[in-house]
C-alpha positions in Angstrom: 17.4 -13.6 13.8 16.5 -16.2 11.3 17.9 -16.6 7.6 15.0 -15.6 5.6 17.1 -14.6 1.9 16.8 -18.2 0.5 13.2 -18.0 0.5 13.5 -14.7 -1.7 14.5 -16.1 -5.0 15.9 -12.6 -6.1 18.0 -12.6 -3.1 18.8 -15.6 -3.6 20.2 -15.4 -7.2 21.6 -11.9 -6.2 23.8 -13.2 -3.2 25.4 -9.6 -2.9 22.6 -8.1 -3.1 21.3 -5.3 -0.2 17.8 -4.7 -0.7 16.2 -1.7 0.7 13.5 -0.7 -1.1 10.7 -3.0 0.3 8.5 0.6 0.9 8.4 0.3 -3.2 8.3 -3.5 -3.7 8.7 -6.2 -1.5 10.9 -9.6 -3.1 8.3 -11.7 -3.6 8.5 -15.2 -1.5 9.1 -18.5 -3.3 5.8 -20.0 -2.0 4.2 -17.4 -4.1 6.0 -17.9 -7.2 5.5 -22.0 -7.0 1.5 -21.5 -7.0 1.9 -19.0 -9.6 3.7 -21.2 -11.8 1.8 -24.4 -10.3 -1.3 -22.6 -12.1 0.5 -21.9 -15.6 2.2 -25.5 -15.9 -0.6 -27.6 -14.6 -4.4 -25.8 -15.2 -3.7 -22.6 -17.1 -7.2 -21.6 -18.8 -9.6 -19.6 -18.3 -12.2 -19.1 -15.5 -15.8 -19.0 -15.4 -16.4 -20.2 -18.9 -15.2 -23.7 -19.5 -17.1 -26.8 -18.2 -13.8 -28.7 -18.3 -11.2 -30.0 -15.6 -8.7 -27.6 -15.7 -10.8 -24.4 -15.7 -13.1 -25.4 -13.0 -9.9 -25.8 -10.6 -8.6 -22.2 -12.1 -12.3 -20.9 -11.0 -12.3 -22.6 -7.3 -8.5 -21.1 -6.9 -9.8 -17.9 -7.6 -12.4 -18.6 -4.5 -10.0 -19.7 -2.4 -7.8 -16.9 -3.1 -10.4 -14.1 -2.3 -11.4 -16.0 0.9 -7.6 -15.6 1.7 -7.1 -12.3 1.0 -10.5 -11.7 3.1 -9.6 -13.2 5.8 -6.4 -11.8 6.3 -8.6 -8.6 7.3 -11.2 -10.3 8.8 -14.1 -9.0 6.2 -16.5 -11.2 4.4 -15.5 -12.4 1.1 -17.9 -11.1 -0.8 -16.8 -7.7 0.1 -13.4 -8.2 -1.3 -12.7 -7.2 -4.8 -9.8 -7.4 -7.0 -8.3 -4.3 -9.0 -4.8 -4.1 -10.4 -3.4 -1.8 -7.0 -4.0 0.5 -4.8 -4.2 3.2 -7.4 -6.8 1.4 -9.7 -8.4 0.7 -6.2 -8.8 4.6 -5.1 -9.1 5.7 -8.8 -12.2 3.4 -8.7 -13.6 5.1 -5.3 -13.2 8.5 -6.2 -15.1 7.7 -8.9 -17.8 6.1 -6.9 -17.5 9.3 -4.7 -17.4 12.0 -7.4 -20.9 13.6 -5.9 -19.5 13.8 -2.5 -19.3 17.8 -1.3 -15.9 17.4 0.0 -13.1 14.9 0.6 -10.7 15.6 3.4 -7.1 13.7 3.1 -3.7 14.2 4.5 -0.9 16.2 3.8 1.2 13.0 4.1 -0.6 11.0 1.3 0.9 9.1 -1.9 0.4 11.2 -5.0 -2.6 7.9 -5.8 -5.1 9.4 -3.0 -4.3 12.9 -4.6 -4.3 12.9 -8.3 -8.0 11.6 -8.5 -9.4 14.3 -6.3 -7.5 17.4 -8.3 -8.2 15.5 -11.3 -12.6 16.0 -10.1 -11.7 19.9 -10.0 -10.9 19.8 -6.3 -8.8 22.2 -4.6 -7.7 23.8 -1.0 -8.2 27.2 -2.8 -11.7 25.9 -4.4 -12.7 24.2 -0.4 -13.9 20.8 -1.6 -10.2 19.4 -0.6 -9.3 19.5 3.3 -6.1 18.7 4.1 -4.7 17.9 7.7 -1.6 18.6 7.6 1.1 16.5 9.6 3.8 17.8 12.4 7.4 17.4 11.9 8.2 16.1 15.2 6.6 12.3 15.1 4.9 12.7 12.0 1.5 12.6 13.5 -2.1 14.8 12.7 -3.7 16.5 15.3 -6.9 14.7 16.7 -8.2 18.0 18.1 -7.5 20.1 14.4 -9.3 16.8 12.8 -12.3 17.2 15.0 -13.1 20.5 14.5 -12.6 20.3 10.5 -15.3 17.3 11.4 -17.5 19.5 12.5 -17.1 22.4 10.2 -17.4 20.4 7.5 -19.5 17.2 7.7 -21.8 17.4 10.8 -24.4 14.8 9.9 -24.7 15.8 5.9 -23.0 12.7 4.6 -21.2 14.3 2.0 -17.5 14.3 3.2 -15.1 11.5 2.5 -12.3 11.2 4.7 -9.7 9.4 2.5 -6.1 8.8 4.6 -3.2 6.3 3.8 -2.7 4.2 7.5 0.9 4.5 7.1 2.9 6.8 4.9 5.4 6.0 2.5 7.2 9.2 3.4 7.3 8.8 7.2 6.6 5.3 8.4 4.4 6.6 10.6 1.3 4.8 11.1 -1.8 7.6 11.6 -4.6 6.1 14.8 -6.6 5.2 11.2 -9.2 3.4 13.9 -9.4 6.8 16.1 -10.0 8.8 13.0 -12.6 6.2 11.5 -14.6 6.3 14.6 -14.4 10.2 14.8 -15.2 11.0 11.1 -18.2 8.6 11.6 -19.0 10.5 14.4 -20.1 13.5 12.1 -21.3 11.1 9.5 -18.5 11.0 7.0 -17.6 7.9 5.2 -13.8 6.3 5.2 -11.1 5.2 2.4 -8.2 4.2 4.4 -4.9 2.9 2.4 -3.5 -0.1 4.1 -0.3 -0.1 1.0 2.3 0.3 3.9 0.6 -0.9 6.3 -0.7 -4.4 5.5 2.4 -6.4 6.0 3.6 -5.1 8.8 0.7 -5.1 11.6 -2.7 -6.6 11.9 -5.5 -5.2 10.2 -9.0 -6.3 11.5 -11.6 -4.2 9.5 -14.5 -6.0 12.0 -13.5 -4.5 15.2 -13.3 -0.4 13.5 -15.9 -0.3 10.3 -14.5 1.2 7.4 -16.7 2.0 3.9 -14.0 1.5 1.8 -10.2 -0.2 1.5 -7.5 -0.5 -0.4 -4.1 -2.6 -0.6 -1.4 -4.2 -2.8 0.1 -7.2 -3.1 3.5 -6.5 -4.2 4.3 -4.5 -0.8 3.4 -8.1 0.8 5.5 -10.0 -0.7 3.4 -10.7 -3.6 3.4 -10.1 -7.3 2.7 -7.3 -9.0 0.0 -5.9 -10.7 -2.9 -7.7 -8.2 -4.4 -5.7 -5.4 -8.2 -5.4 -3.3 -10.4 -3.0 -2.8 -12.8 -3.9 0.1 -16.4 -2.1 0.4 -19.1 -2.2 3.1 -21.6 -1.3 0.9 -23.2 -3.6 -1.4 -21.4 -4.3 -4.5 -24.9 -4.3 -6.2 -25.7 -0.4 -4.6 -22.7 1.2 -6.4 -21.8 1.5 -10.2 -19.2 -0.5 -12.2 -16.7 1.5 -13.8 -15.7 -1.2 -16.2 -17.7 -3.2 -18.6 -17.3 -6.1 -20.6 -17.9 -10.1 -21.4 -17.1 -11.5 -17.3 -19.5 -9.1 -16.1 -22.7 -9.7 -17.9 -25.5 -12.4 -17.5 -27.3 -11.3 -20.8 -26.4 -9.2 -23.7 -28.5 -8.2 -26.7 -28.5 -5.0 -29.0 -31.2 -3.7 -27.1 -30.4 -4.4 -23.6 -27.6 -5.7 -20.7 -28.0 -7.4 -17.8 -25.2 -7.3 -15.4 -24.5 -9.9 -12.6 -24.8 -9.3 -8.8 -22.5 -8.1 -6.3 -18.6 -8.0 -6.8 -18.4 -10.1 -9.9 -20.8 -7.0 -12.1 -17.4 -4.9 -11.5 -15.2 -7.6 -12.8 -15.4 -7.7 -16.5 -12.7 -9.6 -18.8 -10.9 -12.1 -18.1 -9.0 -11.8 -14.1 -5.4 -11.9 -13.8 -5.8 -15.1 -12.4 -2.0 -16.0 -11.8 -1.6 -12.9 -9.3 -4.7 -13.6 -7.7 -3.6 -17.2 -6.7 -0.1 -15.6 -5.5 -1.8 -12.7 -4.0 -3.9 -15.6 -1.9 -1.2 -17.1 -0.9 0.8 -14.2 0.2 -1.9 -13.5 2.8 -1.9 -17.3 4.0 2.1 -16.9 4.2 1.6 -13.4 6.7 -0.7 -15.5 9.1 1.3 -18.1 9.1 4.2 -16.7 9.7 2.1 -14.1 11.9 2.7 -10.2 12.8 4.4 -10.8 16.0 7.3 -12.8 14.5 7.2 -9.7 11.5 7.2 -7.1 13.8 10.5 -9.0 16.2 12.4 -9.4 12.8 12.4 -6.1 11.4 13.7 -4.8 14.7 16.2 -7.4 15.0 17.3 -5.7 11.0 16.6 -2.3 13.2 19.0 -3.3 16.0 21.6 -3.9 13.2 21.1 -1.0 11.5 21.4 1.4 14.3 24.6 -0.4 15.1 26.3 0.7 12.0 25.4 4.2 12.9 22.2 4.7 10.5 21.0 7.7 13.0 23.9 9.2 12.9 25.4 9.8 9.3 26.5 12.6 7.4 25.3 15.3 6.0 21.5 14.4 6.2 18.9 14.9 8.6 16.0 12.1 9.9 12.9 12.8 9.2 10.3 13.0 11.4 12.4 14.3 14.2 11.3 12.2 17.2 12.9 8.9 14.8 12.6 6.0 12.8 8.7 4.4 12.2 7.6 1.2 11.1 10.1 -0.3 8.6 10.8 3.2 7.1 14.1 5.3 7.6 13.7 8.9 5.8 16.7 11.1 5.1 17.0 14.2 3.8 20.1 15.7 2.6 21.9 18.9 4.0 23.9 19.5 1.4 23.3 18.9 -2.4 20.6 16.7 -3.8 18.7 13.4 -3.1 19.5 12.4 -7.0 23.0 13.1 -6.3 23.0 11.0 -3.9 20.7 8.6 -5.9 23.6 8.3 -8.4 26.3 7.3 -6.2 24.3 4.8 -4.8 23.7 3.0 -8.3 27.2 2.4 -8.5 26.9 -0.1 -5.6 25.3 -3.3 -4.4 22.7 -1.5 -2.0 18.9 -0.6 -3.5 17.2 2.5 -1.8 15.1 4.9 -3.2 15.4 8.3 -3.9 13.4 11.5 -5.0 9.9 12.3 -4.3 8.4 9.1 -3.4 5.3 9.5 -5.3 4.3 11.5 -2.6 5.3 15.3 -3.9 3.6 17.7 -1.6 4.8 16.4 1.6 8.5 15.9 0.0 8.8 19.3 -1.1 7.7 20.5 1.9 10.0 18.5 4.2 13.2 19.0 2.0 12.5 22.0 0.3 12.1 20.9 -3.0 15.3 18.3 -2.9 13.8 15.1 -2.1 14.7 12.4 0.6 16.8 9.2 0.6 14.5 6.2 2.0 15.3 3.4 3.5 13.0 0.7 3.4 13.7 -2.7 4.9 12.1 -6.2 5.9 12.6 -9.3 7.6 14.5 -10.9 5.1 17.4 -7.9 5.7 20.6 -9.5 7.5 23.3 -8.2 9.4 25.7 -8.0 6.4 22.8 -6.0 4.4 22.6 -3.6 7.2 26.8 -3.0 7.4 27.3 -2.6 3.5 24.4 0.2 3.2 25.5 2.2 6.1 29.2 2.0 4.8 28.0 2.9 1.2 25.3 5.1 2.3 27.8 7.0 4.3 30.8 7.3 1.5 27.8 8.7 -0.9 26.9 11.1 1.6 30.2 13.0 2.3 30.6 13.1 -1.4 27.7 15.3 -1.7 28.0 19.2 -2.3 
């Protein structure tokens, strides 16, 4: 298992330190932070509208930076368009997709692929929001349920959007996203998948199973914050900006504007150009370092983990039933409350998250209204991390009444 903390420069700086909350934020790695700051000590301007030096290398890094983040896909880069998250990213879609009949989602999404669709006037009651729900045993929707809601409901008219996060937040289970693309386009619906949780862990290649729309964050990749994509098939120019402003014009008069083409007509103002460079670069650092070495680290962290008796501590139960997904450990408490829990846990070294996870109808359900203790980790966890949260973990548990 290799040493990964001293390229975390929080970790790093925080040498005792057990950090467990990488489903909420990854640390962010120091390659990163150095073309970050490379940008604001050596060519900080602006892009796009100086002739000079210094902003006509901001402007290329931009470039490059999109063609990274592109590539890390497998998409074209002028499909790839920056937005401030995932939530800016599907707030933006369901606005594209406001005309759309219906919109079926899962009963396992983040409260970001929810709120915009209730917000439109949607509801299960009202039948313009479908929702599959999930089965407690390995977290998983039925394929057969799915189909026949397909065909009940789209069929060839066009004007369903299946919207789904890959993996949930809740869970760690990853949904067959390509089995369920293929299906809904099937009966002619169009596809949002969420890649938040999904993107750093396992290889996404959005040529091999087509996708209309896409959606991911930098800061769950070891990124900054702030800085995310939103990747269309359709033609930037076909759909209508929900932003305007000085970047995303060619002419302005008090008469009349004329937009530019494709992404850029989307992107007014000046970009967040810092997290745009690091977001570039923290897709060139995950195929570098590639998804087979990811995927053999975090179950080496795993291995540890289960040595210290994660699976089997007190006064909680796992969630889903079958085990442990991804890099995600859920637990929901028997007795007393997740903030309880939440509380004594502050007092220590160790960072997990409780509550509601930003994903409230699925945490409700699953633990009645309580809320779960999450365990997120990644490959920069060690074998020390791993011993002092099970030990802490556990001594906060059987305090609980």
């Amino acid at each position: 298992m290799l040493d990964l903390k001293n390229d975390f420069p929080t970790l790093l700086n925080n040498p005792n330190l057990a950090y467990f909350d990488s489903a909420a934020s990854t640390q962010t790695h120091k390659s990163v932070l150095k073309a970050m700051n490379n940008y604001y000590e050596h060519y900080r301007s602006n892009t796009n509208r100086g002739e000079y030096e210094i902003s006509e290398k901001a402007s290329i890094a931009i470039d490059v930076a999109r063609s990274q983040v592109a590539n890390l896909v497998n998409v074209p880069t002028s499909s790839i368009m920056f937005t401030s998250g995932t939530t800016q990213g599907l707030n933006i879609i369901s606005r594209w997709m406001k005309d759309y009949n219906k919109v079926l989602v899962t009963e396992a999404e983040h409260n970001a692929n929810i709120v915009p669709w209730i917000t439109q006037g949607r509801s299960i009651e009202r039948g313009n929001l479908l929702v599959m729900p999930i089965n407690d045993f390995d977290g998983s929707i039925d394929m057969y349920e799915l189909e026949k809601l397909l065909q009940e409901h789209a069929n060839g008219h066009q004007d369903l959007l299946v919207s789904i996060c890959a993996t949930s937040n809740v869970t760690g289970v990853t949904q067959p996203w390509k089995a369920i693309a293929d299906l809904s386009h099937k009966f002619g619906a169009t596809v949002c998948v969420d890649f938040c949780q999904t993107v750093a862990h396992e290889e996404i290649d959005l040529s091999e199973t087509q996708v209309e729309f896409a959606v991911f964050s930098a800061h769950k990749m070891y990124g900054p914050t702030g800085i995310g994509a939103l990747y269309s098939s359709f033609d930037f120019d076909d759909l209508y900006p929900q932003y305007f402003g000085g970047g995303a014009v060619e002419q302005v008069t008090f008469d009349n504007v004329t937009l530019k083409q494709g992404v850029d007509k989307h992107c007014p103002g000046t970009p967040d150009i810092a997290n745009i460079i690091g977001f570039g670069v923290a897709c060139e650092m995950l195929k570098y370092v590639g998804f087979p070495t990811i995927y053999l680290q975090e179950h080496d962290v795993l291995k540890h983990l289960l040595s210290y008796g994660v699976d089997v501590l007190p006064n909680c139960t796992t969630y889903p039933m079958e085990g442990f997904k991804n890099n995600i450990i859920t637990l929901i408490p028997d007795r007393g409350h997740s903030a309880d829990v939440g509380m004594l846990m502050s007092k220590t070294d160790v960072a997990i998250r409780t509550g509601k996870v930003c994903a409230h109808p699925i945490v409700d359900r699953i633990s009645r209204g309580k809320g779960i203790v999450r365990i997120s980790y990644a490959p920069y966890n060690d074998e020390e991390d791993c011993k002092k949260l099970c030990q802490e973990l556990q001594s906060a548990l059987l305090k609980v009444k």
